[in-house]
C-alpha positions as CSV (number, residue, x, y, z in Angstrom):
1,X,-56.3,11.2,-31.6
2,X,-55.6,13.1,-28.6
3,X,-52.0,13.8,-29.3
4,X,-52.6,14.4,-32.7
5,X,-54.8,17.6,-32.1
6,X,-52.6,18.6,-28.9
7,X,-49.4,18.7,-31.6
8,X,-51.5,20.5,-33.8
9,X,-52.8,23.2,-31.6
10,X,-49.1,24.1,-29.7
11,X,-47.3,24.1,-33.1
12,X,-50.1,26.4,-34.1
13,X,-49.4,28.6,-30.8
14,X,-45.8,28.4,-31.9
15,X,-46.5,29.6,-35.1
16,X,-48.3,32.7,-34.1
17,X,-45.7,33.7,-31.3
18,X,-42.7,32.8,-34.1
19,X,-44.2,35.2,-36.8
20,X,-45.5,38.0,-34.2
21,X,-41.5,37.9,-32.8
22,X,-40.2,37.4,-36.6
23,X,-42.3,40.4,-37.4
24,X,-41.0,42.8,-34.6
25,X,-37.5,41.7,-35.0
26,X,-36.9,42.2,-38.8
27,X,-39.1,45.0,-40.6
28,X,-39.9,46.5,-36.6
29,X,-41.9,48.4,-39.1
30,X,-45.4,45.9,-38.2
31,X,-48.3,47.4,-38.2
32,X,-50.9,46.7,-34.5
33,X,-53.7,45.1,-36.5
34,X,-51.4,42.5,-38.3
35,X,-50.4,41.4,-35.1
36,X,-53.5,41.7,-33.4
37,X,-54.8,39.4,-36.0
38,X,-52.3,36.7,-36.0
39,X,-52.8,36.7,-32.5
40,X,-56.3,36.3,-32.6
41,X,-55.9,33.0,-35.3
42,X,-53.6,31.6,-33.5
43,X,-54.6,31.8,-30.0
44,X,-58.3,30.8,-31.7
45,X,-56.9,28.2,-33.6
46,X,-54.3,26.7,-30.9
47,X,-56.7,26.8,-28.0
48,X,-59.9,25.5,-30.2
49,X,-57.5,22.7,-31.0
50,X,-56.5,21.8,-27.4
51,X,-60.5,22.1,-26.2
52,X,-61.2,19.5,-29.3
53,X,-58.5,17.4,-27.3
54,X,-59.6,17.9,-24.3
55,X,-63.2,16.5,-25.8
56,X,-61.7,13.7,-27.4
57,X,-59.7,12.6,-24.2
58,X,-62.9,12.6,-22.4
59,X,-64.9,11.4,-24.8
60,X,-67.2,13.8,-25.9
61,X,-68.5,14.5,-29.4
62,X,-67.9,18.6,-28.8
63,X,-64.3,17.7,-30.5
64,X,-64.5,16.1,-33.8
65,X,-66.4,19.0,-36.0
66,X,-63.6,21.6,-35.2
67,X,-61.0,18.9,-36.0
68,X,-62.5,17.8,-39.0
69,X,-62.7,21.4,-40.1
70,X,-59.2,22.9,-39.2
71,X,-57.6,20.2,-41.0
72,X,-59.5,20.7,-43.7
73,X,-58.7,24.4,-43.9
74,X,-55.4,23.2,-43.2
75,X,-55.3,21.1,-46.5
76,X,-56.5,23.8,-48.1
77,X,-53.8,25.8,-46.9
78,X,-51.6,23.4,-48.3
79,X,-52.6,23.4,-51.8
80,X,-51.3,27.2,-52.1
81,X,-48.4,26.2,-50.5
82,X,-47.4,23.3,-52.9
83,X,-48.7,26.2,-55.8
84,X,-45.9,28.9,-54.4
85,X,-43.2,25.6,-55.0
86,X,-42.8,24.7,-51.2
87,X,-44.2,20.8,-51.8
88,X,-41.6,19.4,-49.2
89,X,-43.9,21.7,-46.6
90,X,-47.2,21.1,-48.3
91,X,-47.1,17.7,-48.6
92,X,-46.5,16.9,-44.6
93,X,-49.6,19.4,-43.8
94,X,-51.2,17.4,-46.2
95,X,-50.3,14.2,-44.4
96,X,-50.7,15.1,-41.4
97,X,-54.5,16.8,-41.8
98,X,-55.4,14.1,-43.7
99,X,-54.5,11.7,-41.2
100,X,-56.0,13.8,-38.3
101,X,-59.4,13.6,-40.6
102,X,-59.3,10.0,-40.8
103,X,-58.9,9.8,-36.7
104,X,-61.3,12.1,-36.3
105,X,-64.1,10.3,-38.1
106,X,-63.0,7.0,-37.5
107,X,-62.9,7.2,-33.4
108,X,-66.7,7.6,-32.0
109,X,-66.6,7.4,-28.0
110,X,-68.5,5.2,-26.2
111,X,-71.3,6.6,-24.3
112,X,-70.6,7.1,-20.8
């Protein structure tokens, strides 16, 4: 479960840093508050990720309700991405959040 949630939350930091550079380099014409907001989702969403790793690893319960609801947003993400005709990218988001869910229900720590 662990390195599930890790991968999720640096490819999400990824993500924001690719389209903030991808943004600057092509139009150069980006406005502040676009990138001050994918900043903010992705340094909310790749950080919230690695703390919900971080609780699974030491077996906490503060980890599995932001799991369980990123990947769900993240399956909803997917269905407007099969919708625009990208399926080969929609269907390993799918995949992937789906089996994140399952982990993340499934696995309850033990008590310490």
């Amino acid at each position: 479960m662990v390195p599930l949630l890790r991968i999720e939350g640096i490819s999400i930091l990824a993500l924001g840093l690719f389209l903030i550079i991808k943004g600057l380099v092509d139009g150069g014409a980006i406005e502040w508050f676009v990138i001050s907001g994918i900043l903010a989702l992705a340094l909310s969403g790749g950080f919230g990720l690695l703390a919900a790793a971080h609780g699974f690893k030491t077996k906490r319960m503060y980890g599995r309700a932001p799991a369980v609801l990123s990947n769900l947003i993240a399956i909803g993400v997917s269905k407007y991405i099969f919708e625009a005709g990208f399926w080969w990218a929609a269907l390993p988001l799918t995949l992937y959040a789906a089996l994140t869910i399952y982990c993340a229900i499934s696995i309850i720590p033990e008590k310490k």
